[in-house]
ROMARSE-385766 format. One record per residue (C-alpha): residue in three letters; x, y, z. Coordinates in Angstrom, 2 decimals, always signed. Layout:
ROMARSE-385766
+-----+---------+---------+---------+
! res !      c1 !      c2 !      c3 !
+-----+---------+---------+---------+
! ALA !       X !       Y !       Z !
...
+-----+---------+---------+---------+
END
This chain:
ROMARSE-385766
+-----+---------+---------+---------+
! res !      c1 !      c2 !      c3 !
+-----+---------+---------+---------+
! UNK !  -20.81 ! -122.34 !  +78.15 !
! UNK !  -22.00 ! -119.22 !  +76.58 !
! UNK !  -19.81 ! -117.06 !  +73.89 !
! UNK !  -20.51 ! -113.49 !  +74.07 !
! UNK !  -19.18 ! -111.86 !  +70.51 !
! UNK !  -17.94 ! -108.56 !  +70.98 !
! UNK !  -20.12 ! -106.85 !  +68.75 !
! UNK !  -23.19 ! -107.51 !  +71.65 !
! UNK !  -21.54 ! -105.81 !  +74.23 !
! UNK !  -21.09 ! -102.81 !  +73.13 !
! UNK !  -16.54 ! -102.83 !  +73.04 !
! UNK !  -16.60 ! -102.71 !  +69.22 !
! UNK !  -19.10 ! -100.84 !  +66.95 !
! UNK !  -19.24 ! -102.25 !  +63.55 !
! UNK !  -18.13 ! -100.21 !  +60.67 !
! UNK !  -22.02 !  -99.04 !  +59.36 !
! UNK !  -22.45 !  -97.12 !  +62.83 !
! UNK !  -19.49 !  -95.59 !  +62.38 !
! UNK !  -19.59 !  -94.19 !  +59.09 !
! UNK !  -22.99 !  -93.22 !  +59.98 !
! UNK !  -22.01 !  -90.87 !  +63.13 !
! UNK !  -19.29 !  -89.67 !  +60.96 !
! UNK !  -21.93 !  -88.48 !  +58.40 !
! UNK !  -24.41 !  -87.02 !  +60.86 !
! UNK !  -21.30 !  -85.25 !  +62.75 !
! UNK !  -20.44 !  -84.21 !  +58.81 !
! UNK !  -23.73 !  -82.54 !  +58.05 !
! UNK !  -23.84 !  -80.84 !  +61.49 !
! UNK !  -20.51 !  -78.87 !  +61.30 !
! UNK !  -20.30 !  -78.17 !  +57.74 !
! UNK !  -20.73 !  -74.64 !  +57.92 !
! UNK !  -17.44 !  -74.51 !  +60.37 !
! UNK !  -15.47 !  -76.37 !  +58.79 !
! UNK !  -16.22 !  -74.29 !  +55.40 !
! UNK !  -15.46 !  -71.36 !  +57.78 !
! UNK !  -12.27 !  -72.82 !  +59.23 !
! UNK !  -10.70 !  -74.02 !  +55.51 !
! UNK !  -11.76 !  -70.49 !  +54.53 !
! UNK !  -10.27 !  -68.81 !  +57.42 !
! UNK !   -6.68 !  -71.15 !  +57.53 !
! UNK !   -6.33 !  -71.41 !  +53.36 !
! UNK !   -7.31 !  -68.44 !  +51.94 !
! UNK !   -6.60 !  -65.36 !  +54.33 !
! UNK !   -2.89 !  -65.29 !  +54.77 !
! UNK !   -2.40 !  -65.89 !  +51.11 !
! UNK !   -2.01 !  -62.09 !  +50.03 !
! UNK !   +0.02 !  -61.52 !  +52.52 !
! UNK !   +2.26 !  -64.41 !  +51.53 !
! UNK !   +1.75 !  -63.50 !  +47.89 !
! UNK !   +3.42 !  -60.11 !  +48.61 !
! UNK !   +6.21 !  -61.35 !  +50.08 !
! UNK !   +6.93 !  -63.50 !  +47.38 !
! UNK !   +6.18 !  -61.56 !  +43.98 !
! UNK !   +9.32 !  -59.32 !  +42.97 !
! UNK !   +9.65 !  -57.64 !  +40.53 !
! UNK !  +12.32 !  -60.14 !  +39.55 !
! UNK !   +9.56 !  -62.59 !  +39.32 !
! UNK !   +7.94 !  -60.30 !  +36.54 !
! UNK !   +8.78 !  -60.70 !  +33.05 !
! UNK !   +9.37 !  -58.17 !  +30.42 !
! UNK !   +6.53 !  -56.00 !  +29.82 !
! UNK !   +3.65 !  -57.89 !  +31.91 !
! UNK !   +2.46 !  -55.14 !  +33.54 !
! UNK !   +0.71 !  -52.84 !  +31.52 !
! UNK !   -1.54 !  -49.87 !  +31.76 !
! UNK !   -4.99 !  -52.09 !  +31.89 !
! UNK !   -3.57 !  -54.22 !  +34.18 !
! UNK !   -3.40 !  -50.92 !  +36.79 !
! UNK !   -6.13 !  -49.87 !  +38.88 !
! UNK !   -7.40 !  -46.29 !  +38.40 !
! UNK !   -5.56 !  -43.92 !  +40.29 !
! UNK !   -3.34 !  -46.58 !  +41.99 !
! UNK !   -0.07 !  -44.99 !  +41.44 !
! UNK !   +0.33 !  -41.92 !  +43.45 !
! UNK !   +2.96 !  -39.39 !  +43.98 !
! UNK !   +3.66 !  -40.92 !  +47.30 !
! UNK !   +4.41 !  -44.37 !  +45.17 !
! UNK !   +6.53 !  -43.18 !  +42.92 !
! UNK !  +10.90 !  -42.81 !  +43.54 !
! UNK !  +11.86 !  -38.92 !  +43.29 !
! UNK !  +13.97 !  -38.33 !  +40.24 !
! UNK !  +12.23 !  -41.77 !  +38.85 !
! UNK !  +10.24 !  -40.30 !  +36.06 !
! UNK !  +11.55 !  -37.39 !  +33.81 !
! UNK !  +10.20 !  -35.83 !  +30.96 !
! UNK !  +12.33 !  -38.38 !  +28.59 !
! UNK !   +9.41 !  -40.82 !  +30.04 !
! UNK !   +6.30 !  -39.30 !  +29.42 !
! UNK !   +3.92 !  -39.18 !  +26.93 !
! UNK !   +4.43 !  -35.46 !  +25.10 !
! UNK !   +0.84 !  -34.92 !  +24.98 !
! UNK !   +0.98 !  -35.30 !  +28.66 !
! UNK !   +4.19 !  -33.11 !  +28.84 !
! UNK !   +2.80 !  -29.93 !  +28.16 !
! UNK !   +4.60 !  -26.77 !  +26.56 !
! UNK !   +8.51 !  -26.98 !  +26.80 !
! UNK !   +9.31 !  -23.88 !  +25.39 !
! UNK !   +8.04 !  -20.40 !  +25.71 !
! UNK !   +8.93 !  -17.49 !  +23.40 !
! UNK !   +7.64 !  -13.72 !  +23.07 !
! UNK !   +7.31 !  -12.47 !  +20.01 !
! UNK !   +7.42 !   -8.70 !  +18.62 !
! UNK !   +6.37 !   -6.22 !  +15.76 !
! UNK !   +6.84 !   -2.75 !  +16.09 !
! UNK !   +4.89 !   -0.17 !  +13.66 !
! UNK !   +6.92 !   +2.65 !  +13.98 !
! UNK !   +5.53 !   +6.37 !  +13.57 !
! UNK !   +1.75 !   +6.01 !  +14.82 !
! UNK !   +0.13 !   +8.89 !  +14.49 !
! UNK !   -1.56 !  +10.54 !  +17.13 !
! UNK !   -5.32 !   +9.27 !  +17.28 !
! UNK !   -4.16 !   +6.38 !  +15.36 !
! UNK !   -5.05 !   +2.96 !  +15.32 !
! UNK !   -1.99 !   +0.39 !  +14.85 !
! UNK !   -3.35 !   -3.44 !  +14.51 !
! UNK !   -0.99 !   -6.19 !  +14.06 !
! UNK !   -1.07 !  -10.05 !  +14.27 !
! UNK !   +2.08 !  -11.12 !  +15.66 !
! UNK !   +2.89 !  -15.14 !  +13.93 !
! UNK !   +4.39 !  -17.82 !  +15.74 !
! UNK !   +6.73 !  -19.94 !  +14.18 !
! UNK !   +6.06 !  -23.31 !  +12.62 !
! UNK !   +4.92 !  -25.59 !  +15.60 !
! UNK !   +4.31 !  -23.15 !  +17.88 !
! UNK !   +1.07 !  -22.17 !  +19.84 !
! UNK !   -0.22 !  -18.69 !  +20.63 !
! UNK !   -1.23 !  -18.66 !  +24.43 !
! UNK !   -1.11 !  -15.06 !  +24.99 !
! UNK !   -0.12 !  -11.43 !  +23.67 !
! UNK !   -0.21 !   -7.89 !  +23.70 !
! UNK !   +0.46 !   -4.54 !  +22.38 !
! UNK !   +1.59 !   -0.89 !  +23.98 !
! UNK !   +2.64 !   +2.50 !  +22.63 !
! UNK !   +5.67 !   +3.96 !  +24.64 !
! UNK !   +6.72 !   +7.35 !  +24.38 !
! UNK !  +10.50 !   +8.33 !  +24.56 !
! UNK !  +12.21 !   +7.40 !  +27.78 !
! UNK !  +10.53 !   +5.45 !  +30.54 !
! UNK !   +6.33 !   +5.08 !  +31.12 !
! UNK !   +5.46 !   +7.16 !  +34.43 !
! UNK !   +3.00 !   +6.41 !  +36.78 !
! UNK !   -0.44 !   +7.68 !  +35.31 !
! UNK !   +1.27 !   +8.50 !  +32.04 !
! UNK !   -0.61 !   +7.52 !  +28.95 !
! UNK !   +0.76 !   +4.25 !  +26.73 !
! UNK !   -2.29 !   +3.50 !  +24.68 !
! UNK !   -5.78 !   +2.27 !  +24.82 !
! UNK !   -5.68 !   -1.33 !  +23.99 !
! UNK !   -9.01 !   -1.89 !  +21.56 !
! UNK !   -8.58 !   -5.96 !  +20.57 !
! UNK !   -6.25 !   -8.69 !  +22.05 !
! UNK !   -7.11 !  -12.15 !  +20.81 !
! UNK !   -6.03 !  -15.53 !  +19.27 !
! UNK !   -5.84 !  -15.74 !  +15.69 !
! UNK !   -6.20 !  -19.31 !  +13.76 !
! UNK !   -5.85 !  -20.66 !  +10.36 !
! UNK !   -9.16 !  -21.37 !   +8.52 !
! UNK !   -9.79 !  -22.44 !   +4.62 !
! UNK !  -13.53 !  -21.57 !   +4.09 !
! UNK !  -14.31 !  -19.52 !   +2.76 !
! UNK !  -10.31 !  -18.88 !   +1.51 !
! UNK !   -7.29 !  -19.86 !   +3.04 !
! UNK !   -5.87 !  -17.33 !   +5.43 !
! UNK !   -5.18 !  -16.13 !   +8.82 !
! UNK !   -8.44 !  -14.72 !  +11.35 !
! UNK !   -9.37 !  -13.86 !  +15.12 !
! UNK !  -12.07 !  -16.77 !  +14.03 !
! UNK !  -13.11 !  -18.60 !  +17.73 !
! UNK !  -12.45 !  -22.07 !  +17.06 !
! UNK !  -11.74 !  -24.21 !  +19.74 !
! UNK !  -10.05 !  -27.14 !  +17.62 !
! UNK !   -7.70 !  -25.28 !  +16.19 !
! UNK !   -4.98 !  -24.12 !  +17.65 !
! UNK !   -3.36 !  -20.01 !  +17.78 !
! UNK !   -0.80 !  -19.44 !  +15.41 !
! UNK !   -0.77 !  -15.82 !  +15.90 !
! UNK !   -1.93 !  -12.96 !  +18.45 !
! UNK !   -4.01 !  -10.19 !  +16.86 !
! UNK !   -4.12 !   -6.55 !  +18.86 !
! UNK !   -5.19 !   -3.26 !  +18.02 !
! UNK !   -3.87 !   -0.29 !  +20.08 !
! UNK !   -4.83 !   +3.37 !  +19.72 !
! UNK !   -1.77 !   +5.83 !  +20.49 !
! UNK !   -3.07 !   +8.63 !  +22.80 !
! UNK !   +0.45 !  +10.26 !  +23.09 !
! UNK !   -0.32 !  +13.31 !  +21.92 !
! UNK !   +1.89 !  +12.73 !  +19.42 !
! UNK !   +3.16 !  +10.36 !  +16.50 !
! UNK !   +4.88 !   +7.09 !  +18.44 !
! UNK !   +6.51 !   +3.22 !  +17.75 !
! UNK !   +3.69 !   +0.77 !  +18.88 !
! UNK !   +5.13 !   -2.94 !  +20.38 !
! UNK !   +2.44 !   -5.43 !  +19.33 !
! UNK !   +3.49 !   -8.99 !  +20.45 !
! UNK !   +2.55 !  -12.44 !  +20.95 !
! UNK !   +3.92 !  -15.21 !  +23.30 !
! UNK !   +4.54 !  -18.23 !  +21.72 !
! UNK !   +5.06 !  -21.78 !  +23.04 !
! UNK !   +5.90 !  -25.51 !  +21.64 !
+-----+---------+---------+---------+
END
């Protein structure tokens, strides 16, 4: 009587043929199953992340500016009414406060040349200024009110002596507003030199 084992006919395959079409099966499709681990693992999770980070989750401080993209937060992103001066930088603020200030140099001759420099006020910037000459009662249309001759920033300098001076200097900021008007009344008038002021 003959004993056929099952090995020989083919019912069973022994364990080093099967690890061995499990390796070349391996090697064939490891590109898709990189792709399909990729594709199942890794894609949903920002979307799941999103759901799931509040700012409850946050602590105290962890977001700062590095940590925000360029140009991330938009006007679009932000709550109306959510930011107010009180949370701004004040360099970023800009001028709060804007203030004209006047000199008048009464009894200008005719001909005359009146030149003032109007000062601001401690901690206040000169942005702008003027001067006229007004004769008594209202200016008319094509009625004369001076010819304005200089109207420019003046700023503190130290060299060569410490003073005031229509000196262009770009680092420094206005502290006063220098014009020069020439009355062309045709008689002696009040010239109104004056500068605005902000802080």
């Amino acid at each position: 009587m003959t004993v056929v084992r099952p090995s020989e006919t083919g019912s069973e395959t022994r364990p080093e043929a099967r690890a061995g079409r499990l390796g070349r099966h391996l090697r064939r499709n490891a590109v898709a199953y990189c792709a399909l681990i990729l594709a199942v693992g890794v894609s949903p999770l920002p979307a799941w992340a999103a759901g799931k980070v509040t700012s409850k989750d946050l602590a105290a401080n962890a977001v700062t500016a590095p940590k925000i993209k360029a140009n991330a937060v938009t006007r679009a992103k932000i709550k109306p009414g959510a930011v107010d001066v009180s949370k701004l930088d004040p360099a970023a603020v800009g001028f709060r406060s804007v203030t004209m200030r006047r000199v008048e140099r009464a009894d200008v001759a005719d001909g005359a040349t009146s030149t003032v420099s109007v000062g601001c006020e401690p901690g206040e910037v000169a942005i702008g200024g003027g001067a006229y000459v007004v004769p008594s009662g209202f200016v008319l249309v094509g009625s004369t009110a001076g010819d304005l001759q200089q109207s420019l920033p003046v700023v503190q300098f130290t060299a060569p002596f410490v003073g005031t001076g229509p000196v262009a200097d770009a680092t420094v900021d206005p502290v006063a507003w220098r014009t020069a008007i020439v009355n062309n009344t045709g008689s002696a008038r009040s010239a109104f030199h004056y500068a605005v002021c902000a802080s």
